[in-house]
C-alpha positions, 0 to 999 in steps of 0.5 A: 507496542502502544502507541502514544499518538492518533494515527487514522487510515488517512494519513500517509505512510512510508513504507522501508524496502522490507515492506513492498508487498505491504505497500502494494496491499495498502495502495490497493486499499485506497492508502497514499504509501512511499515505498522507499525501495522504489526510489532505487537508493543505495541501502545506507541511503534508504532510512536517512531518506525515509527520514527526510520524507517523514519530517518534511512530508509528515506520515507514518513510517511502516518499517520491520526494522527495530533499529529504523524504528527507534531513531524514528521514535527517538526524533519524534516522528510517527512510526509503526513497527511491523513484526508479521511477515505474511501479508494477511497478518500485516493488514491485521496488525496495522488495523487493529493498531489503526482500530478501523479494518481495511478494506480494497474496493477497485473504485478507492484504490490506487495504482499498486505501482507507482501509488497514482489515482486510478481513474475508470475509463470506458470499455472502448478506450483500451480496446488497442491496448490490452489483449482481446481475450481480456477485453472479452472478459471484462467490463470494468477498467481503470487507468493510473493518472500517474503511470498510465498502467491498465488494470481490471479483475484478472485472475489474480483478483481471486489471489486478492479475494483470498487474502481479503478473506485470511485478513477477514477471518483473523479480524474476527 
């Protein structure tokens, strides 16, 4: 569906309950996200609340919702309606929306969780704190400023890297 405003990957988005794992994927690529069904509200509470934050906040509503949509359109406020289900396909739908690609570096990413800045931290700071096997493994850490979480290049960051890929490959 066009769009009849500017939106850029600076801006802040708020994402509805249907859209959590494109949340995360968004917050790992460095983007500022609300996830709504973080805030653990009654589901007739949720887009009243979606759009309170919009109108206050400012942002861009990310929802799968056509009816969340529309009232979002119809009071003015920016929203993009995500019609993909699969992760990779979602990233490619926003980017080309965006007309810039996304891009997950561990250095510009924020906590997948809780949506703070991470910080790296030093080797030997999270020596009592994660498992000695990990700390073997791995060089790089980074720390949450707002939820404290430790995160480094597991094995999911393979999970991570094929899906960078499929978003890749589509956006060719």
């Amino acid at each position: 569906m066009p769009l009849n405003y500017p939106l850029n990957w600076s801006m802040k988005f708020v994402a509805d309950e249907m859209l959590g794992k494109l949340a995360r994927w968004l917050r790992l690529a460095g983007h500022d996200v609300v996830y709504i069904g973080k805030l653990k509200l009654p589901p007739k509470r949720q887009d009243e609340k979606i759009l309170e934050i919009l109108s206050n906040e400012g942002g861009v509503l990310l929802t799968g919702d056509v009816a969340l949509y529309k009232h979002a359109a119809k009071s003015g406020l920016k929203s993009i309606l995500i019609r993909e289900t699969e992760i990779a396909r979602q990233l490619v739908e926003i980017s080309k929306l965006l007309g810039e690609r996304i891009e997950i570096v561990p250095e510009n990413s924020r906590c997948p969780i809780c949506n703070g800045s991470l910080t790296p931290i030093e080797k030997s700071a999270v020596k009592n704190t994660i498992p000695e096997k990990v700390l073997i493994a791995n060089d790089s850490f980074w720390r949450c400023n707002g939820c404290n979480k430790i995160y480094w290049k597991g094995k999911h960051w393979e999970n991570i890297i094929e899906t960078v890929k499929q978003y890749e490959n589509m956006m060719k």
